[in-house]
TORPALUM-945368 format. One line per field, with one value per residue: residue number from 1; residue in one letter; x, y, z of N, C-alpha, C, CB in turn. Coordinates in nm, 2 decimals. Glycine has a CB too. Layout:
<rokes>
resi	[NUM,...] $
resn	[a,...] $
npx	[X,...] $
npy	[Y,...] $
npz	[Z,...] $
capx	[X,...] $
capy	[Y,...] $
capz	[Z,...] $
cpx	[X,...] $
cpy	[Y,...] $
cpz	[Z,...] $
cbpx	[X,...] $
cbpy	[Y,...] $
cbpz	[Z,...] $
</rokes>
This chain:
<rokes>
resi	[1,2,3,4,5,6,7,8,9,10,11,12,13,14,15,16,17,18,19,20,21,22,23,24,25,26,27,28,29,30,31,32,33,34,35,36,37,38,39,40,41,42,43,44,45,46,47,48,49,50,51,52,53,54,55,56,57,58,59,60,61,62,63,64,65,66,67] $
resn	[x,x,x,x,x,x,x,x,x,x,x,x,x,x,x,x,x,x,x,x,x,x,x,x,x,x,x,x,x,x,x,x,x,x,x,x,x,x,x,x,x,x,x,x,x,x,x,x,x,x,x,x,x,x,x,x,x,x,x,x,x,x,x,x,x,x,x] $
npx	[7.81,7.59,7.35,7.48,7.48,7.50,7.41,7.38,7.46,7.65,7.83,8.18,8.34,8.47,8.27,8.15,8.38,8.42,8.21,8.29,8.49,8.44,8.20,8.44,8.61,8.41,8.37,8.57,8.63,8.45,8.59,8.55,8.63,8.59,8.44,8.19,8.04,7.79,7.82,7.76,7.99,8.27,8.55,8.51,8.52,8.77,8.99,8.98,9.12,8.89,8.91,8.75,8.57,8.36,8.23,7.92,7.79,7.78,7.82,7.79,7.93,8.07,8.23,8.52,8.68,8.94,9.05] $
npy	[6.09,5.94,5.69,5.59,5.49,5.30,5.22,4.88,4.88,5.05,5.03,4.93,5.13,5.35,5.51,5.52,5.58,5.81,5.99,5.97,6.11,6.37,6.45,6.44,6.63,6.84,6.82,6.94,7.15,7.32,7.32,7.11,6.85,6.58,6.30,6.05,5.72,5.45,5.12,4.78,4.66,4.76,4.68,4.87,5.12,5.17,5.12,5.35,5.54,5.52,5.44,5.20,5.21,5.13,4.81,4.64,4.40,4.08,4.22,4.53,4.84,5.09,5.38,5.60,5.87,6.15,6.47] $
npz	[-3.21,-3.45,-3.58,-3.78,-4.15,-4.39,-4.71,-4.88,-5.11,-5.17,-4.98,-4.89,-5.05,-4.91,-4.78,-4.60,-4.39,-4.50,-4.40,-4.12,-4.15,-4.20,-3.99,-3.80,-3.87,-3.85,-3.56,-3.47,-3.55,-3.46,-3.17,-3.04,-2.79,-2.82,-2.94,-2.96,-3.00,-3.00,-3.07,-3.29,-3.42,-3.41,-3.50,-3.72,-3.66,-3.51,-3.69,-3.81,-3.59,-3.34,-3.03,-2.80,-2.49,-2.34,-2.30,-2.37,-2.26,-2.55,-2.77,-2.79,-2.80,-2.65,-2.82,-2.85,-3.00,-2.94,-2.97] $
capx	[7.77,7.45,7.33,7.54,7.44,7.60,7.28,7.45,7.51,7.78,7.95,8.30,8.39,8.51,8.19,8.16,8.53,8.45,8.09,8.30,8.63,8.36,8.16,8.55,8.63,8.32,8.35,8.76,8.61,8.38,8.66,8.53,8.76,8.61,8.31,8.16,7.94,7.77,7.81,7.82,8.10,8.38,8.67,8.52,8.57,8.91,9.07,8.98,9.18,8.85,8.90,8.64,8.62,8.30,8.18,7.77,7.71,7.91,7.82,7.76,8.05,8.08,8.40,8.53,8.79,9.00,9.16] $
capy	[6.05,5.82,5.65,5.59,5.36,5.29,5.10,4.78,4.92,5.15,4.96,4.88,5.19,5.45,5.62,5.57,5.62,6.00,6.00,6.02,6.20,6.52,6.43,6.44,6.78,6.98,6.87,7.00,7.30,7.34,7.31,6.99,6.77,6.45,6.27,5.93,5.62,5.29,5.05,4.66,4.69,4.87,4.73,4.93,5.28,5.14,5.16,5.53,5.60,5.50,5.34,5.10,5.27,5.04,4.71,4.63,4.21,4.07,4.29,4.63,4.89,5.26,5.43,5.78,5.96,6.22,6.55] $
capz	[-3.35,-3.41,-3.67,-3.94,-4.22,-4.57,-4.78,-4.87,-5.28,-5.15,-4.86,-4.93,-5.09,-4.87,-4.80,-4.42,-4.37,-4.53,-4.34,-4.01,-4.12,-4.25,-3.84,-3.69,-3.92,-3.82,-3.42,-3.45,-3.63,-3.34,-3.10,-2.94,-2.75,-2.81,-3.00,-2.88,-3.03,-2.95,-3.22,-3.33,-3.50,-3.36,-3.57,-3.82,-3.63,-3.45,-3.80,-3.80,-3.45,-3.25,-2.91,-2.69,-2.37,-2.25,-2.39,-2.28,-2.29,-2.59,-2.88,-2.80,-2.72,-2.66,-2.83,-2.87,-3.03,-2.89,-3.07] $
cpx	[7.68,7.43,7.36,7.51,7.44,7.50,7.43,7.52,7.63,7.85,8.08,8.37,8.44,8.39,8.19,8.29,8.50,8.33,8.16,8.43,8.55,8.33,8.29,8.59,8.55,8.34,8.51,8.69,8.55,8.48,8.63,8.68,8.71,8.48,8.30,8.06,7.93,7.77,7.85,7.90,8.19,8.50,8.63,8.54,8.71,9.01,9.08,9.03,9.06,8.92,8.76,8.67,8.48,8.24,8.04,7.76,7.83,7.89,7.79,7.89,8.02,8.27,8.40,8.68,8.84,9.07,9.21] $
cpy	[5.94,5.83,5.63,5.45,5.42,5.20,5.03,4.80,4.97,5.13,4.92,4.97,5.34,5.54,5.66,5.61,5.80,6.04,6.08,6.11,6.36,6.53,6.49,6.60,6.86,6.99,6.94,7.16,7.38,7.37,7.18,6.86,6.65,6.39,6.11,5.88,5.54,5.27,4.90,4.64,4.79,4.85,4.81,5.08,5.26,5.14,5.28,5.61,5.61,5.42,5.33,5.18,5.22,4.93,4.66,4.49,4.26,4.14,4.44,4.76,5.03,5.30,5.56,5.78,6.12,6.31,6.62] $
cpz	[-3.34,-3.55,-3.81,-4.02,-4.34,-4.64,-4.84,-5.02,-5.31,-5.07,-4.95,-5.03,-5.06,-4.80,-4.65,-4.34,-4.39,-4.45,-4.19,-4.02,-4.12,-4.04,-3.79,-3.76,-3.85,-3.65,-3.42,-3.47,-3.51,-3.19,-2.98,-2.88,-2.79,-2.89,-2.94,-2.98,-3.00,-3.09,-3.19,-3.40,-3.48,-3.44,-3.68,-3.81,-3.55,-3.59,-3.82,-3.68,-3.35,-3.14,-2.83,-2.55,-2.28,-2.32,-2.28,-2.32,-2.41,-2.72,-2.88,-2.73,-2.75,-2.70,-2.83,-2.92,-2.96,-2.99,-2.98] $
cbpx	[7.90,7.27,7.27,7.72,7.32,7.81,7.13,7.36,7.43,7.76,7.87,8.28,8.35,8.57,8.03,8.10,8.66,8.44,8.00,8.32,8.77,8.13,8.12,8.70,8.60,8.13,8.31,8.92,8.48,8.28,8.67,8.40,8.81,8.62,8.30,8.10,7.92,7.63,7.94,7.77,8.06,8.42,8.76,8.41,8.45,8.92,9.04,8.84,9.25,8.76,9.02,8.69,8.66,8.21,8.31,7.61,7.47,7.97,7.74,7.62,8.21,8.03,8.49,8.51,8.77,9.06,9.10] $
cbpy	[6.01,5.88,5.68,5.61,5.28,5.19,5.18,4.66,5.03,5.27,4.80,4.74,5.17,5.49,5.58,5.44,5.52,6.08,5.84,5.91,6.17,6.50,6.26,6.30,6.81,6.97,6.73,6.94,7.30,7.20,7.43,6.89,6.78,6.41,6.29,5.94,5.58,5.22,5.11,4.59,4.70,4.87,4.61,4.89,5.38,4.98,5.11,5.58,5.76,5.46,5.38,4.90,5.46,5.10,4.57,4.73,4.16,3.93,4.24,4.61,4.82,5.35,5.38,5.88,5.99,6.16,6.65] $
cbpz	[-3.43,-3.28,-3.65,-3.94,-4.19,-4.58,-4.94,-4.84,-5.35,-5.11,-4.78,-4.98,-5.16,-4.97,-4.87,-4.34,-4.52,-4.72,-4.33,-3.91,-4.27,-4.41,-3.77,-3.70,-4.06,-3.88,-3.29,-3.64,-3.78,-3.32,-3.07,-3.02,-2.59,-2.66,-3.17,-2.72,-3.11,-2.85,-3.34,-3.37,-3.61,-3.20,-3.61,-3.88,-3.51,-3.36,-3.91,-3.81,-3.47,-3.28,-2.80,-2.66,-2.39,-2.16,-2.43,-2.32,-2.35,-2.60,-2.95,-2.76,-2.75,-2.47,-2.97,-2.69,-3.16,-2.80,-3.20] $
</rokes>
């Protein structure tokens, strides 16, 4: 998954929360085992059952979910 962004109007109301649950639906649908992102901000996909599985210097980390 790459590039997700919520313009600042619509932050704080669910949007990117359903942005990745639709992303996590269609790779299930697909039969994928697993999806992956870098991001500055990971507690914001670790509330969605991401996990950190490499951190680059002190802001940048790769996570993934698992189905």
């Amino acid at each position: 998954m790459a590039a997700l962004y919520v313009a600042p109007a619509h932050r704080r109301k669910g949007v990117a929360r359903k942005l990745v649950a639709f992303v996590e639906e269609v790779a299930r649908d697909r039969e994928e085992k697993q999806l992956f992102l870098y991001t500055l901000t990971p507690e914001i996909y670790r509330a969605m059952g991401w996990k950190v599985i490499e951190q680059f210097g002190d802001n940048k980390f790769l996570m993934n979910i698992e189905f």
